[in-house]
C-alpha positions as a LaTeX table, in Angstrom:
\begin{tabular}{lrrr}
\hline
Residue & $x$ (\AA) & $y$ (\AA) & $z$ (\AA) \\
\hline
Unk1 & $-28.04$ & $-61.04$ & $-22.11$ \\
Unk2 & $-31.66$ & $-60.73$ & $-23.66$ \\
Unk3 & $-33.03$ & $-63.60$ & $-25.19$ \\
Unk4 & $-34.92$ & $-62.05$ & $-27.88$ \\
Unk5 & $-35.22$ & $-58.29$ & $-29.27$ \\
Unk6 & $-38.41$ & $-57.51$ & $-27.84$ \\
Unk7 & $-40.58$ & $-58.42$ & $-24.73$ \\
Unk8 & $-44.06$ & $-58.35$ & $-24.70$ \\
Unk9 & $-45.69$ & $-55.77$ & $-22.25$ \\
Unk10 & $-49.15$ & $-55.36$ & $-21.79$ \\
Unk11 & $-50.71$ & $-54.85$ & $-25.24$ \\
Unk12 & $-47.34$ & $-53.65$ & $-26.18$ \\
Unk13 & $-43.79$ & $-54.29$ & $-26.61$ \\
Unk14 & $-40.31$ & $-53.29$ & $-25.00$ \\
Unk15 & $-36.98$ & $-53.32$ & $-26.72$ \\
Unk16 & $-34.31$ & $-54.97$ & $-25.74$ \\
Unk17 & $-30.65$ & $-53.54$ & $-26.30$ \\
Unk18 & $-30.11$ & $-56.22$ & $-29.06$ \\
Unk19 & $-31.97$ & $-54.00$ & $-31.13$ \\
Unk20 & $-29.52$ & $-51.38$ & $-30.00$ \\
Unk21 & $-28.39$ & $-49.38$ & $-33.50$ \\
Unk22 & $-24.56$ & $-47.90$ & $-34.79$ \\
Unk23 & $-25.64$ & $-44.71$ & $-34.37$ \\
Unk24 & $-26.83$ & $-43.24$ & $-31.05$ \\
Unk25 & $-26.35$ & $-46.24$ & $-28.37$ \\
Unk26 & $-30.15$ & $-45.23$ & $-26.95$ \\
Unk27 & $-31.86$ & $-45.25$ & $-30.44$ \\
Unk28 & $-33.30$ & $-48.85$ & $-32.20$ \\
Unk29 & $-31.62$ & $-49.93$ & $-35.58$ \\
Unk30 & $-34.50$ & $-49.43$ & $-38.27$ \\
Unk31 & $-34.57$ & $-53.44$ & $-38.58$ \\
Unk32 & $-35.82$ & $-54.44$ & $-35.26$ \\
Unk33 & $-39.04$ & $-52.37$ & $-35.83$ \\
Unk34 & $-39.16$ & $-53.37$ & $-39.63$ \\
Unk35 & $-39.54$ & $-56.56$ & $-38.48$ \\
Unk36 & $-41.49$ & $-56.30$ & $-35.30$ \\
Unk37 & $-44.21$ & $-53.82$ & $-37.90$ \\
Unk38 & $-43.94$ & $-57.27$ & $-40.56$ \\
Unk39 & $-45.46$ & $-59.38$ & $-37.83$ \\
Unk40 & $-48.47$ & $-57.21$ & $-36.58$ \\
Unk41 & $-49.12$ & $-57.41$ & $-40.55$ \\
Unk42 & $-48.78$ & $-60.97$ & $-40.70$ \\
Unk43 & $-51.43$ & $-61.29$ & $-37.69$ \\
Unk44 & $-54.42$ & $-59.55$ & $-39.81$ \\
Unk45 & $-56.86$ & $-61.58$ & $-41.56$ \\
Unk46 & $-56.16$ & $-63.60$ & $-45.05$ \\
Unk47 & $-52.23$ & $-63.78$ & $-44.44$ \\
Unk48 & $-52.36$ & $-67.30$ & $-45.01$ \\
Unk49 & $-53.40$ & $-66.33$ & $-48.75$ \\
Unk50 & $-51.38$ & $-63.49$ & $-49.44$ \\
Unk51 & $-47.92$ & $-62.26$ & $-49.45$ \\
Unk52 & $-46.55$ & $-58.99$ & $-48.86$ \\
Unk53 & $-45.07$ & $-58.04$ & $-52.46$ \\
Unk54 & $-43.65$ & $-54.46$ & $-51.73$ \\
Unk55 & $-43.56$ & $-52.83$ & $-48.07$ \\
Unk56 & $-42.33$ & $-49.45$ & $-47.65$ \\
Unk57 & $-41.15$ & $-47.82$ & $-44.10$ \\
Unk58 & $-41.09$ & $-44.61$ & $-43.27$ \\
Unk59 & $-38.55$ & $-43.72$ & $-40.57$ \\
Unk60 & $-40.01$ & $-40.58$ & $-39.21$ \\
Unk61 & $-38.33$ & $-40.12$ & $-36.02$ \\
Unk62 & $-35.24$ & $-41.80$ & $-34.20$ \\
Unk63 & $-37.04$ & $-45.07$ & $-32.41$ \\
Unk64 & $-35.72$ & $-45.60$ & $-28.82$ \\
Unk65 & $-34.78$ & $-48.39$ & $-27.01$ \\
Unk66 & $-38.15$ & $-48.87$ & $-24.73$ \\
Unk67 & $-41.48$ & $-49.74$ & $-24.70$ \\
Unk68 & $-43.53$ & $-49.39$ & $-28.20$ \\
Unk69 & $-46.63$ & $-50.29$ & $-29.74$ \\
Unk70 & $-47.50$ & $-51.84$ & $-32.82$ \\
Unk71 & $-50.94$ & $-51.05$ & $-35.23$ \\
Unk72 & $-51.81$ & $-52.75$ & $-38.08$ \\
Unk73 & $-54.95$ & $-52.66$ & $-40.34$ \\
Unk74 & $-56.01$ & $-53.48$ & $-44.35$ \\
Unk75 & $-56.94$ & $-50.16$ & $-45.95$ \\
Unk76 & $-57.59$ & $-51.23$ & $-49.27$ \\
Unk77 & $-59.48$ & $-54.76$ & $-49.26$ \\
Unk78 & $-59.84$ & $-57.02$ & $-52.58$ \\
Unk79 & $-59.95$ & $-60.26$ & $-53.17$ \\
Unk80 & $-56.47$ & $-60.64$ & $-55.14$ \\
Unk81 & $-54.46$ & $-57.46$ & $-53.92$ \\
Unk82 & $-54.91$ & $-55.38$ & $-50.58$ \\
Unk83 & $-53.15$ & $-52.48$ & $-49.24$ \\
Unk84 & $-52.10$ & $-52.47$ & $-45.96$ \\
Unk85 & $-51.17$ & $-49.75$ & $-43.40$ \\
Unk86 & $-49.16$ & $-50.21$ & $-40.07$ \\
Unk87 & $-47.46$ & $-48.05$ & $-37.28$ \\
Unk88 & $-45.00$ & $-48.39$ & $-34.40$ \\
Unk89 & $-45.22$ & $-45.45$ & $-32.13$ \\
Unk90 & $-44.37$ & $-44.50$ & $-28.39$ \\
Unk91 & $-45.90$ & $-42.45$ & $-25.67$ \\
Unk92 & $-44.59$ & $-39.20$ & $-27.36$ \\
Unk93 & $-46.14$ & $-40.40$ & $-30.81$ \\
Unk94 & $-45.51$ & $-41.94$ & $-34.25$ \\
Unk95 & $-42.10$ & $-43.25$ & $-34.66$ \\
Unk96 & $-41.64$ & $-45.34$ & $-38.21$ \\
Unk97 & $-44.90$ & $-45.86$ & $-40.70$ \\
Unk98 & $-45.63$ & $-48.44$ & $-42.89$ \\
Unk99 & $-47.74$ & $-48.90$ & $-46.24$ \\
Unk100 & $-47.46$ & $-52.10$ & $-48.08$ \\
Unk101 & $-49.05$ & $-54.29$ & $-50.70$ \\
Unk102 & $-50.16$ & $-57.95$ & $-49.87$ \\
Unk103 & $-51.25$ & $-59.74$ & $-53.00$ \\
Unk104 & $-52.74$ & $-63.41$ & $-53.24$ \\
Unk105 & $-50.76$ & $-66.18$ & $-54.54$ \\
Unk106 & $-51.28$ & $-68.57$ & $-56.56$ \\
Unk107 & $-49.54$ & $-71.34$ & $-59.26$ \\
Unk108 & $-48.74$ & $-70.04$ & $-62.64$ \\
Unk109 & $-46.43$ & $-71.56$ & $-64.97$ \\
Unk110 & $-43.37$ & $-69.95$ & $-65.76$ \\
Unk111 & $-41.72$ & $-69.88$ & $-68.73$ \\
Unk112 & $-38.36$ & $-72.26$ & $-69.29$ \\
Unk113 & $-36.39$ & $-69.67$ & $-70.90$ \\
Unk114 & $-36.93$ & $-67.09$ & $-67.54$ \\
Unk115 & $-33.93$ & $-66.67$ & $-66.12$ \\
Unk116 & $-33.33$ & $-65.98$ & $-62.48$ \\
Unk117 & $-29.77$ & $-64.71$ & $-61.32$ \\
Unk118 & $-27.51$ & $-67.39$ & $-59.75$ \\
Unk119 & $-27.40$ & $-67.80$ & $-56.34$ \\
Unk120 & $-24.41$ & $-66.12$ & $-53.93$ \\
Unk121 & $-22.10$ & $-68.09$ & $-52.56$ \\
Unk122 & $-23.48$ & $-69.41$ & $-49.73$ \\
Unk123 & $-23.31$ & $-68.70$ & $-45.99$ \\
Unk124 & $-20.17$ & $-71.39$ & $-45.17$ \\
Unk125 & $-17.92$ & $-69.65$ & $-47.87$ \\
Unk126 & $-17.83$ & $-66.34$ & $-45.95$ \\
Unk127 & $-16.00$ & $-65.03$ & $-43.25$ \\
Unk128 & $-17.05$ & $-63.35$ & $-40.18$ \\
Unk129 & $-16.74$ & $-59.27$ & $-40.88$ \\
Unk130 & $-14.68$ & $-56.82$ & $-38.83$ \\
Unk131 & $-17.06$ & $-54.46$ & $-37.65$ \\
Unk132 & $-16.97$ & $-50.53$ & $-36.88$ \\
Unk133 & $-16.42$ & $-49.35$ & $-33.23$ \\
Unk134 & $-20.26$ & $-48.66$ & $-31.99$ \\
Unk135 & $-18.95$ & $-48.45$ & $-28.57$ \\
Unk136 & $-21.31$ & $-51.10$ & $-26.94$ \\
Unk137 & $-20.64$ & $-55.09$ & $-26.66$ \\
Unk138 & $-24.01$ & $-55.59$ & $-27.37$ \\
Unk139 & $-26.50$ & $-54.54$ & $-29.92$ \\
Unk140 & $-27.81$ & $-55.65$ & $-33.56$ \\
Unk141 & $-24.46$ & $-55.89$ & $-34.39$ \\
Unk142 & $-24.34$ & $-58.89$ & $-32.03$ \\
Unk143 & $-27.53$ & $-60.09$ & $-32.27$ \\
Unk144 & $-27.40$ & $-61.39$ & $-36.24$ \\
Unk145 & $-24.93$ & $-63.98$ & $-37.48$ \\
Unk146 & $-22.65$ & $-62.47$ & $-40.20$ \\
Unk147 & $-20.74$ & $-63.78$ & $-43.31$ \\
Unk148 & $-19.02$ & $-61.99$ & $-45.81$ \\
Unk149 & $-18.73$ & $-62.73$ & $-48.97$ \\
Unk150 & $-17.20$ & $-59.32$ & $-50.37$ \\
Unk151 & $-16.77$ & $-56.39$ & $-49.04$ \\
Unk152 & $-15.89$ & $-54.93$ & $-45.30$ \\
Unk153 & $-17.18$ & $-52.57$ & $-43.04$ \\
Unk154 & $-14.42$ & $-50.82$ & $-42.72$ \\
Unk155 & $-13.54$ & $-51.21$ & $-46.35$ \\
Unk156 & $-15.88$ & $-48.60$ & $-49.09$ \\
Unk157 & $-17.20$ & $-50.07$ & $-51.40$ \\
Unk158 & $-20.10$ & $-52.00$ & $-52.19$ \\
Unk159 & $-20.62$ & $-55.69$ & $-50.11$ \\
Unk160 & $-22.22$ & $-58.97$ & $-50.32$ \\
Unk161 & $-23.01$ & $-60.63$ & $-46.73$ \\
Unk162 & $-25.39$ & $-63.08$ & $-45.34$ \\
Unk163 & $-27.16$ & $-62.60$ & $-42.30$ \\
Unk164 & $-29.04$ & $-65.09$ & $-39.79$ \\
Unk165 & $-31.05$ & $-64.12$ & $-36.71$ \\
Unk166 & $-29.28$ & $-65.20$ & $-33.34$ \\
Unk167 & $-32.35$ & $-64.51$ & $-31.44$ \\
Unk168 & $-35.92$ & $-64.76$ & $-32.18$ \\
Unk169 & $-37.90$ & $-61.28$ & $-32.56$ \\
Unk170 & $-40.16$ & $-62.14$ & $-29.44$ \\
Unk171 & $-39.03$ & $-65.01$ & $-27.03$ \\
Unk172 & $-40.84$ & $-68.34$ & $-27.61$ \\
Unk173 & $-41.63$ & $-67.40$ & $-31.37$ \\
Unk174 & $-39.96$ & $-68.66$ & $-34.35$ \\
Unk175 & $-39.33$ & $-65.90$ & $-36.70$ \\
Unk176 & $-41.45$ & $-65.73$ & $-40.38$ \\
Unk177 & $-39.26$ & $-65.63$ & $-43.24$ \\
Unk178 & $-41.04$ & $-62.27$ & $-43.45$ \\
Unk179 & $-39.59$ & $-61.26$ & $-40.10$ \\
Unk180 & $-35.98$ & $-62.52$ & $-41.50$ \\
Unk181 & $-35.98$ & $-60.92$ & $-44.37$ \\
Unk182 & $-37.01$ & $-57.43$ & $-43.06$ \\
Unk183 & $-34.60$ & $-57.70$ & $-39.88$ \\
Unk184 & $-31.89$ & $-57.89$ & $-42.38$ \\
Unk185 & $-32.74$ & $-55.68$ & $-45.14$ \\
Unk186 & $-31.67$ & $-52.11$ & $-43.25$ \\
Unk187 & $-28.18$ & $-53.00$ & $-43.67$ \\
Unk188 & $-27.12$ & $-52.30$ & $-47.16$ \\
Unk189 & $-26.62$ & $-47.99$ & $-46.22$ \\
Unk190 & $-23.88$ & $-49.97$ & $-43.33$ \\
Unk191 & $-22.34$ & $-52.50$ & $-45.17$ \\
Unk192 & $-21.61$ & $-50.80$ & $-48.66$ \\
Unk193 & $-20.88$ & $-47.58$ & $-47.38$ \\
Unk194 & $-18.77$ & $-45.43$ & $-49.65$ \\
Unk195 & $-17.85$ & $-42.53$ & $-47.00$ \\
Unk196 & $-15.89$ & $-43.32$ & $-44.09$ \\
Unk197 & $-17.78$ & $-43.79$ & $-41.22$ \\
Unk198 & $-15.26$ & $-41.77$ & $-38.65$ \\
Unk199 & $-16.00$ & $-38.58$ & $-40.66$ \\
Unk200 & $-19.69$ & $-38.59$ & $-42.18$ \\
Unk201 & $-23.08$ & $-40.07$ & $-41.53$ \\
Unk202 & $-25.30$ & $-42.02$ & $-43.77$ \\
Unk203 & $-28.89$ & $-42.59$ & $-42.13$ \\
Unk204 & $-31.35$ & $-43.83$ & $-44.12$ \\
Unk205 & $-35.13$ & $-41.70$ & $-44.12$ \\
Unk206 & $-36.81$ & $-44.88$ & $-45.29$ \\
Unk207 & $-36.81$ & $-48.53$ & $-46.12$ \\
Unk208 & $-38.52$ & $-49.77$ & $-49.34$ \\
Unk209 & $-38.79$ & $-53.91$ & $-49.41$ \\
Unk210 & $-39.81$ & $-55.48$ & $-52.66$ \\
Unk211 & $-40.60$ & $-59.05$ & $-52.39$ \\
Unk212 & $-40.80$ & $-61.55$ & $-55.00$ \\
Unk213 & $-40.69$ & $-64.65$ & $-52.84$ \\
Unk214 & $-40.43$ & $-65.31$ & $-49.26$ \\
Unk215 & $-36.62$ & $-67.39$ & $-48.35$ \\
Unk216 & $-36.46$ & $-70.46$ & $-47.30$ \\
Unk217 & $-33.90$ & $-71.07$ & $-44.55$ \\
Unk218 & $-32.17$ & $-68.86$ & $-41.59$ \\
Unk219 & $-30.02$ & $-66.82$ & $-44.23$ \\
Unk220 & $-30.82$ & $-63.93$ & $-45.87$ \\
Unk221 & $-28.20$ & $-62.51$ & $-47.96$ \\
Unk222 & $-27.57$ & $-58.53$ & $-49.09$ \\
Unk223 & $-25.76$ & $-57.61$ & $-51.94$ \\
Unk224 & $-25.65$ & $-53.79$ & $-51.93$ \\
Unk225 & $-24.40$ & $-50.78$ & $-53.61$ \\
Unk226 & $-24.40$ & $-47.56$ & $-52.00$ \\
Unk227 & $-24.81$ & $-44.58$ & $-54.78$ \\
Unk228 & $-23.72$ & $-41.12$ & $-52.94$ \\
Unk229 & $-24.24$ & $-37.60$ & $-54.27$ \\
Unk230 & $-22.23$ & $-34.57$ & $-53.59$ \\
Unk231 & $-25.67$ & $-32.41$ & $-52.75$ \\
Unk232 & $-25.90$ & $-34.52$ & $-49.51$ \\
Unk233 & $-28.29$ & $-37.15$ & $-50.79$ \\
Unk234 & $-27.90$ & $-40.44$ & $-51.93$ \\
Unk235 & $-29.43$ & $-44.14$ & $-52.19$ \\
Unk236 & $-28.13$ & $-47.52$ & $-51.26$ \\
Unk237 & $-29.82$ & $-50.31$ & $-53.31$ \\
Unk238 & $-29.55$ & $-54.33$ & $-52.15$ \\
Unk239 & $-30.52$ & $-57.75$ & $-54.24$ \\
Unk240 & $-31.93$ & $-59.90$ & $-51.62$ \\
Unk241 & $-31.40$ & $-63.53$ & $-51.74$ \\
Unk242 & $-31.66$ & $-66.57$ & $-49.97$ \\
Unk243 & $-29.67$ & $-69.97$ & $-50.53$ \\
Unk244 & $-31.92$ & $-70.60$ & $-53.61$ \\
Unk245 & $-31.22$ & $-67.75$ & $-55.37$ \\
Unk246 & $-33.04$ & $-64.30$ & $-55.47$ \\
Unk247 & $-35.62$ & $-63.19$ & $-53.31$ \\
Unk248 & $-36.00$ & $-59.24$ & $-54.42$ \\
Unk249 & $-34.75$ & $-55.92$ & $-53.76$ \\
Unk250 & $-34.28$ & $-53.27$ & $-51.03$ \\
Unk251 & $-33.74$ & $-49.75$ & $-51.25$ \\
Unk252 & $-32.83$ & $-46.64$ & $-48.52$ \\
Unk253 & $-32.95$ & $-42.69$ & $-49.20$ \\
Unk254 & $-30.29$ & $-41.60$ & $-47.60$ \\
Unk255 & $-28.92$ & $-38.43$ & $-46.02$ \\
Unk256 & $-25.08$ & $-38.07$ & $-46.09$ \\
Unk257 & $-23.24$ & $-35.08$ & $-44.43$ \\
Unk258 & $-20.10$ & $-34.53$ & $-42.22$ \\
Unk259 & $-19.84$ & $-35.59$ & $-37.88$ \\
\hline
\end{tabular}
């Protein structure tokens, strides 16, 4: 068993097949790579001062289990918000890329009356979810920790569940709550699914992460709604969260059609 999702290689990476994906047992799920993408833009300059506010993938080609590389630069430079620009490709080109917007924090008081939603249930009032047959003992579906709060897999419908990392992203490295949240926020298209999974696909084109605050903790929890249209397109939408109470939002184009 791999001991984290990726290896380092050269200036590089290779995935493991805990990254392995639902879908096609040679192809990455899209939150591997979201993740592995958040920490190349963690490593540039002034991430100490900012926070990524709104990060938006674009899934332009199936991502394979194997050896990938990771670019990451600031495109728009300022002093309180920055735009930033990453890619993860492979020796036959540009797999998933990535535009985002870091802006600087700071301490502003908030007024009393703002109201945050409550917090989910937490983590230890869930149960472990049944899961599809993927066909494999081992993949992202075993790598995270899961806990349902509503909803199934094999159940339509929309789903709240929590989610915790059982492996780091790259051995030896504790994973940013950056890195946690965007490992876990591909799932909502999976776990809220409206069509039954034996008879249509749902894959999502993209990944758009809005962040209001980074968690605190292991947990990051999804509460998502999947909104399907009979023209073959739809959207799944998620409210992240973390013990504490909201964290933002996620949200996946999708394209549905029959096996």
């Amino acid at each position: 068993m791999p001991e984290a999702f990726y290896e380092r290689a050269g200036d590089g990476f290779v995935a493991t097949e805990l990254t392995r994906g639902p879908w096609d047992p040679g192809a990455q799920h899209a939150g591997p790579p979201a993740a592995l993408i958040g920490r190349e833009i963690e490593q540039l300059d002034g991430a100490g001062e900012f926070q990524v506010g709104r990060v938006t993938f674009e899934i332009l080609r199936s991502v394979p289990i194997g050896a990938v590389r990771v670019e990451a630069e600031v495109v728009r430079p300022g002093r309180r918000v920055q735009m930033v620009e990453a890619s993860l490709s492979n020796e036959e080109g540009e797999l998933v890329r990535a535009r985002g917007w870091r802006l600087r924090t700071g301490a502003i008081e908030v007024p009393e009356e703002t109201s945050e939603p409550a917090a989910p249930p937490g983590p230890e009032q869930g149960s472990e979810p049944e899961f599809f047959a993927t066909g494999d003992s081992v993949g992202y579906h075993t790598a995270m920790e899961w806990r349902a709060i509503s909803g199934e897999f094999l159940e339509p419908g929309p789903a709240t569940v929590w989610m915790r990392m059982r492996h780091p992203l790259l051995a030896g490295e504790e994973p940013s709550p950056l890195q946690r949240t965007l490992i876990a926020a591909d799932v909502g298209n999976g776990i809220s699914a409206v069509l039954d999974w034996r008879s249509h696909l749902f894959i999502n084109v993209d990944l758009t992460v809005h962040l209001e605050r980074m968690p605190r903790g292991e947990w990051v929890c999804v509460d998502a709604t999947t909104l399907p249209q009979a023209n073959g397109i739809g959207t799944a939408e998620s409210v992240l969260s973390d013990e504490d109470g909201r964290i933002g939002r996620a949200a996946q184009t999708l394209l549905l059609s029959t096996r």
